[in-house]
Each structure stands twice: as C-alpha cells, then as structure tokens.
C-alpha positions in Angstrom: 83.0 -38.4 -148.2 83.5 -38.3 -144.5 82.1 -35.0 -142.7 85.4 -35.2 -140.1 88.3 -35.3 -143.2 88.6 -32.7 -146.0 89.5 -34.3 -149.2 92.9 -33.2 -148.9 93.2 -35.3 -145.6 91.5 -38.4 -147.4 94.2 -37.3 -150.1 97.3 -37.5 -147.2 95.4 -40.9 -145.7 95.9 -42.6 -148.9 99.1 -41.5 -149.6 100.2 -42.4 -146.2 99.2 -45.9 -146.4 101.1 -46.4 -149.6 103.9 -45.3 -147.9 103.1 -47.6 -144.5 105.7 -50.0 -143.3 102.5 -52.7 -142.9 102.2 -53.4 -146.5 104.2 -55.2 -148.9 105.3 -53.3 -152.2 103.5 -55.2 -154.5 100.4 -54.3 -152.2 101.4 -50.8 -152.4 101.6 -50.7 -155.9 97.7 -52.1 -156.7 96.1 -50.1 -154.1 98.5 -46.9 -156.0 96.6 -48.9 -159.2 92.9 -47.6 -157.8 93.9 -44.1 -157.7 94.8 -43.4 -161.6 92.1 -42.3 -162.8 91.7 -40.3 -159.4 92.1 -36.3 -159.9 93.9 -34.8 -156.5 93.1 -31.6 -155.3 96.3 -31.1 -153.6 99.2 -29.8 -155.9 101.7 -32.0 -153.7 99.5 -34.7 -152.6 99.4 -35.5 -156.3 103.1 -35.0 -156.8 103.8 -37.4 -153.5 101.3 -39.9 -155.2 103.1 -39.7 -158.4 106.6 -40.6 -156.9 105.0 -43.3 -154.5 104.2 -45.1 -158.3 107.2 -43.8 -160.1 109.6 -45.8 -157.6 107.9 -49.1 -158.4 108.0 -52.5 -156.0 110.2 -51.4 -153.6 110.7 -51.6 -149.5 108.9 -49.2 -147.8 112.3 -48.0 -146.2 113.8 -47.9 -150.1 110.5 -45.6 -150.5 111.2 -43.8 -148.2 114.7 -42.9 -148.8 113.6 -42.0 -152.6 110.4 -40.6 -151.7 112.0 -36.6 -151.1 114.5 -36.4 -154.0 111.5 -37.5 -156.6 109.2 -35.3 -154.9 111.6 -32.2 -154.9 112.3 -33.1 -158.4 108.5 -32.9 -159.3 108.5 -28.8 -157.8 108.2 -29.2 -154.2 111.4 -28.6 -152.5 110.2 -28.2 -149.5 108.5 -31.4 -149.0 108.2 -32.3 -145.4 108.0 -36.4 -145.4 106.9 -36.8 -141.8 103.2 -35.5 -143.2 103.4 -38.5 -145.1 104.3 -41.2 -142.7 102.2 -42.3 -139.6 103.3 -42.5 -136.0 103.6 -46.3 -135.9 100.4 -46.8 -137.0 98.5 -49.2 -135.8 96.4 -51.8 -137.7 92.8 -50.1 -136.5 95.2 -46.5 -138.5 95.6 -48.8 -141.0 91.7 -49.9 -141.5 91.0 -46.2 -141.2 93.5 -44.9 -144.2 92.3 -47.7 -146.1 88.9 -46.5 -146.2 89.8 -43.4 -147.0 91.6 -44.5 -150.0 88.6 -46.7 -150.7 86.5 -43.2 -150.4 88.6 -41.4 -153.2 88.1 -44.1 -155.4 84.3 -44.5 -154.7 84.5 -40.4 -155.9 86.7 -41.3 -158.9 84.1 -43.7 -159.8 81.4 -41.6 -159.5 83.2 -38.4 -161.3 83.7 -41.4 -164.5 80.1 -42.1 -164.9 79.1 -38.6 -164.7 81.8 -37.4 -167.0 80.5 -40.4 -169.5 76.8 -38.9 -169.1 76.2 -41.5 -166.7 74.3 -41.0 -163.4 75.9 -42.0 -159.7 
C-alpha cells in the first residue's frame, strides 16, 4: 500500500474513478467487478461503492444524479458527493486512481489466499 494514502483514501480514489466522467459505464462496471470480494474499511466508502454497482451501465452524469438518493437510502444522509468526484481530473489523476484501485485489489487478493491458508 502506498506510505502517502491511508486505505481509506485508496478507498475514495477507487470510488472516485468509478464515478469519473473519463470512463464509459460498462468500464465502470468491470473495474466495480475487481472490488467484490474487497472488504472496505470505511462505513460509507463501502455504502458509495455499493450504489456505484447497484445503478448498473449508466452515464456518469445519470450516476451522478442517483448516486446521493441510493446512498442516503443505504444510512448516510449526509453524504457529501463532491468527496466523490475529482476536480476535472486529468488523465495523469486518472492513472493515479487507477492504481489505487489496482492496490485494493492486489490487498483483496492477498487477504483470499491467507484466509484459504494460503501464503502472499
């Protein structure tokens, strides 16, 4: 994991390029795939993740519109979306939130084989 970002930032990263305006939906919805088996340590970054998937192939403006009602729904009324959502990212953001999705399911991977009695 990366010494500068807290899982719960790696956690935010991911979420936030699900929700970016650079990807198509049915993008969104196979990098989503790689974090099922993923356990989030943030109550709401879970919840967010879990309305990101729960909306299906849609625009990432549709998303967006959905995004607070489903979250608020799931307990969090007070979901703030902006967290969620870059400042116009740019594609060098986009690199870096997709490694940090690729880092959470690297730890995902890793928590499998040792939960299977597996070494990492």
């Amino acid at each position: 994991m990366s010494h500068q970002a807290t899982r719960e930032e790696l956690e935010r990263d991911a979420i936030r390029l699900l929700c970016s305006e650079l990807i198509d939906p049915e993008t969104r919805q196979r990098l989503g795939g790689l974090l099922k088996t993923y356990v989030f340590e943030g109550e709401l970054n879970d919840a967010v993740y879990e309305a990101v998937l729960s909306v299906g192939a849609v625009s990432s403006k549709r998303l967006r519109e959905l995004l607070p009602g489903r979250v608020t729904n799931l307990g969090f009324p007070d979901f703030d979306l902006k967290e969620y959502l870059g400042q116009g990212e740019a594609v060098d953001d986009i690199d870096r939130l997709f490694e940090h999705l690729l880092e959470l399911t690297d730890d995902s991977c890793e928590d499998n084989h040792k939960a299977m009695g597996q070494s990492a």
